[in-house]
N, C-alpha and C positions, 0 to 999 in steps of 0.2 A: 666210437662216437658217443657222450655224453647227454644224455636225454632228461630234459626237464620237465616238471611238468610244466602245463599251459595252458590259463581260463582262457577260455573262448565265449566271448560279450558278443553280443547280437544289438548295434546300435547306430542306428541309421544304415541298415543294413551292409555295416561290415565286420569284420570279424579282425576284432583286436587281437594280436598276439605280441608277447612279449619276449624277447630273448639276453640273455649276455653274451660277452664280448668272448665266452667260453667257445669250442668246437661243439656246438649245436644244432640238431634240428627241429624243426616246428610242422605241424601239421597246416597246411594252407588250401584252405576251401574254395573252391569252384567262385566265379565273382571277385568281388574287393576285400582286400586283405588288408586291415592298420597292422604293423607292426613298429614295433619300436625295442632300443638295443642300448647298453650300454658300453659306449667304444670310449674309450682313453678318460672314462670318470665326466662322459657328456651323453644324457641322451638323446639317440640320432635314432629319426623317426619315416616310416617312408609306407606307402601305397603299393600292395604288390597285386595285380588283376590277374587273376587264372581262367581262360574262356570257361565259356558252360555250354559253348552249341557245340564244338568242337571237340571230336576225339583226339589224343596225342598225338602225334604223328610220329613212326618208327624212326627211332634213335633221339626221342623228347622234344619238348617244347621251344623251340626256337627262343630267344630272349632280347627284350630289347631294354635298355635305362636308360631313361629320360631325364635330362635335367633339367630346371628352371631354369629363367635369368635371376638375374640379383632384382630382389623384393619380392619375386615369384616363392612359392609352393607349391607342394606336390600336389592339391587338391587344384589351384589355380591350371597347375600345367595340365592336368585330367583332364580337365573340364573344356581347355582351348587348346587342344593340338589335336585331338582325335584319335592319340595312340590306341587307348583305351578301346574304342570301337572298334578298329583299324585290328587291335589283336582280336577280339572276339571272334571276326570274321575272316582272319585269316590265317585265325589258330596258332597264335603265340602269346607268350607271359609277358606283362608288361613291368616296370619297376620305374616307383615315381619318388623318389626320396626327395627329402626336405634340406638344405642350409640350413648354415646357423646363424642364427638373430644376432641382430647388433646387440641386443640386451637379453642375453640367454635367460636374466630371470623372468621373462615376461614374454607373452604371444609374441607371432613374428606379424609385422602390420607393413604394407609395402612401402606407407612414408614413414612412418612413425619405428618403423624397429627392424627395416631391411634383411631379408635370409639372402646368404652370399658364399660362395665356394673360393676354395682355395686354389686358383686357377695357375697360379706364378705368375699372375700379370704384376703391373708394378703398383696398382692402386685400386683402391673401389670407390668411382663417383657416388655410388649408392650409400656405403656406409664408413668411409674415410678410416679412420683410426680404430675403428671397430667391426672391418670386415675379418672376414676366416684371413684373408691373403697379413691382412696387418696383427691376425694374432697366431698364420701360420698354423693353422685349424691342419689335422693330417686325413684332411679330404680322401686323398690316392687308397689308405688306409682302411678307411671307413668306407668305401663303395667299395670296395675290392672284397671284404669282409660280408658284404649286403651280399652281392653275388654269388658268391660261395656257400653263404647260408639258405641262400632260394637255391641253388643248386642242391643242396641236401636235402632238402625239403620235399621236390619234386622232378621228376624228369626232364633236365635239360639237356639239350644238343650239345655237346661242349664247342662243335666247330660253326655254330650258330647264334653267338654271343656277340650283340651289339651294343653301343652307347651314341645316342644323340644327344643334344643341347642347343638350346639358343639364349645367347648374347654370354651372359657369364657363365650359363651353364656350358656351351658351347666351347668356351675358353677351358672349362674344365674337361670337356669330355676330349678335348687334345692332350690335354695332358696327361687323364688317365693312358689312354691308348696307348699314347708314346712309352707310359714308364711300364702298362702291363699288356706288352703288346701279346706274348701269350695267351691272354684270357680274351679277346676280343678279333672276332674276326674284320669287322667294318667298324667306321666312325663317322657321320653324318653331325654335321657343323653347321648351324645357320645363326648368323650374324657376331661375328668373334673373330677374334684374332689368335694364332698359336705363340705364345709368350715362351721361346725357348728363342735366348743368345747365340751364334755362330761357335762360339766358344764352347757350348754344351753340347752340340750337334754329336751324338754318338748314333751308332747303327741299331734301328730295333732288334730287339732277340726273336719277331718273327713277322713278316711281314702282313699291313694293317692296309686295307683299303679304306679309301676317302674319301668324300663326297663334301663338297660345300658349295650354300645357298647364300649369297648376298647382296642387300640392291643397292643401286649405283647414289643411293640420295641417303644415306645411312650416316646419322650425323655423330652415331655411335660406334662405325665401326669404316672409318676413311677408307675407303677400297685404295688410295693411295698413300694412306697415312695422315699423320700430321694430325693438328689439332682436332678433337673427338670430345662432344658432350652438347650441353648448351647451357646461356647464359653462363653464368661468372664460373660454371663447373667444367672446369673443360680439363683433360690430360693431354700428352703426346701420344699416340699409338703406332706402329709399326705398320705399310701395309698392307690389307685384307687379302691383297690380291696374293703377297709373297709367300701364304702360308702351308697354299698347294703347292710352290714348287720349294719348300723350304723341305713339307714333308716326303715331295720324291729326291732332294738329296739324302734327305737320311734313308733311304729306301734302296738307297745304290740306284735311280734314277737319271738319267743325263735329263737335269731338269731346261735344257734348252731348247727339248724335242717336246715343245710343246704345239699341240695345234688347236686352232680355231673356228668354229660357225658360228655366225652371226646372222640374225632376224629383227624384226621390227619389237618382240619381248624380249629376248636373250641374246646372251652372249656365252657360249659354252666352250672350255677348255679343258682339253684333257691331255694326257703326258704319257705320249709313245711309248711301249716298252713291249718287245719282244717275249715279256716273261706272261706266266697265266696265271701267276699267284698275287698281285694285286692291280688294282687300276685306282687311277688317282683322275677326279676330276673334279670341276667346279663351275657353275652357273652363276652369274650376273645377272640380279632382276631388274630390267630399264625399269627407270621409274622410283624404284619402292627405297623405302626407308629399313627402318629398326625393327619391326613387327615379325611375330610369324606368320608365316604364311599358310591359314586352313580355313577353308571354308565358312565353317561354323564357328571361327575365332571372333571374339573384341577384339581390338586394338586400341592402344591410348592415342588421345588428337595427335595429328601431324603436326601441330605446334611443339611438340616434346618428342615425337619418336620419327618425324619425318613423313612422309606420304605413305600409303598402303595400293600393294597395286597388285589385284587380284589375278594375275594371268598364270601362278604354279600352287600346286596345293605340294606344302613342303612333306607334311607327313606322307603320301602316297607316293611322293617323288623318293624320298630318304626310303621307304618299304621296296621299292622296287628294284634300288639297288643294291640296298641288302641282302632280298632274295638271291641277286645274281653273285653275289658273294659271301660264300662260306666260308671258312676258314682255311686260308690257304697251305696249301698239301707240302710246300717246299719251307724248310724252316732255313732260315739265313745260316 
């Protein structure tokens, strides 16, 4: 392992660390961590939390990364989903990384200069000819890289490696999983769609459990498809509903054993499978639009993201199944 050194800045209390695109490690303090890296001749910058009430727990820190939507920020996503708190007290690492701006030479501003991942969707409402997807940003690359480097840094579980997202981050964090299904035990998806063709459909190299959160008024993410966005900004999307059973056929799944409960808040589906090494499921929020779903979140007006319907806290729901899934024991 190749060790650099590394100031450590005390500003607004967190501790800036810097690293290269080299096989390194970094020293990571208890609390909020800025680091920032230089992958592919761009620096890519991200939030990594290490509890401090919490002792490690035997065989390391559980891991979860979080991604933004498009125009979102790691500091944004900190601040409203509750990972952040959510690890302190349940005693895992959290990792909040940044996209990349429409205009890399300048701040990222959610109207004015968009952060957006490389998801393989086919467009980005948010930042048109200037998203990652349109300049083909190697997203899978650069988070794969992130992980590995907190993993050196600190004790991690290695069968206890997660990635959530909502809306674009969402779309990405399918696509990580899919391509490094290895390094990740579970994927927790809220509001997105998995942008992978029938034609690309190959089998993971290890099986990935799923979870996805979506409500049924989501004017960004059709639970049945078809036109997504609003006013003059609209695309076609695929639908939200097909992307749990799209991933139990890559899963070697018989995606037709699927069953059903329904309530007066949800609609819960999950996909039979005799096997113990993953579970594929997903929740329909009546009611709610584009938003995430946490307690202590803003949301933007229902004129633009659709209604907000407070009956699931997604971060405790996405934690809970995680817990129940570690990385499963049988490799394809």
């Amino acid at each position: 392992m190749i060790r650099i050194s590394v100031a450590l800045l005390f500003v607004l209390n967190f501790n800036i660390i810097a690293f290269s695109q080299q096989d390194v490690e970094f020293q990571l303090a208890s609390g909020q961590n800025k680091v920032q890296m230089n992958y592919q001749n761009r620096t890519r910058t991200a939030i990594v939390c290490i509890p401090k009430s919490k002792a490690m727990p035997d065989g390391g820190w559980p891991l979860i990364l979080m991604l933004h939507g498009a125009g979102g920020s790691s500091k944004n996503v900190l601040e409203q989903t509750g990972w952040a708190e959510t690890g302190e007290k349940e005693g895992f690492v959290t990792i909040f990384p940044n996209g990349t701006p429409s205009d890399e030479a300048k701040p990222e501003s959610f109207l004015r200069n968009p952060q957006t991942w490389n998801s393989g969707g086919y467009k980005s409402l948010a930042a048109g000819g200037e998203s990652a997807i349109a300049k083909n940003i190697d997203d899978v690359g650069f988070l794969t890289k992130l992980v590995e480097t907190v993993s050196a840094s600190t004790s991690i579980n290695p069968n206890r490696v997660y990635v959530c997202g909502h809306s674009n981050g969402a779309a990405m964090a399918y696509r990580l999983a899919s391509e490094k299904s290895k390094m990740f035990a579970a994927v927790g998806v809220m509001a997105s769609c998995f942008f992978l063709e029938n034609k690309d459909i190959k089998g993971f190299d290890q099986s990935v459990s799923l979870l996805q959160i979506v409500g049924d008024k989501d004017p960004f993410t059709p639970i049945n498809g078809g036109k997504a966005g609003i006013g003059r900004k609209k695309m076609d999307l695929p639908p939200a509903l097909e992307s749990p059973k799209l991933w139990a056929i890559i899963s070697g799944i018989d995606s037709s054993a699927v069953k059903t409960d329904e309530n007066n808040l949800f609609i819960k589906r999950w996909w039979a499978s005799n096997r113990h090494d993953i579970s594929i499921e997903s929740i329909i929020v009546k009611g709610h639009g584009h938003g995430y779903l946490w307690p202590g979140g803003r949301n933007l007006p229902a004129l633009l993201i659709g209604p907000t319907k407070n009956s699931l806290n997604a971060t405790a729901t996405f934690w809970e199944f995680f817990k129940a899934h570690p990385k499963a024991a049988i490799s394809k």
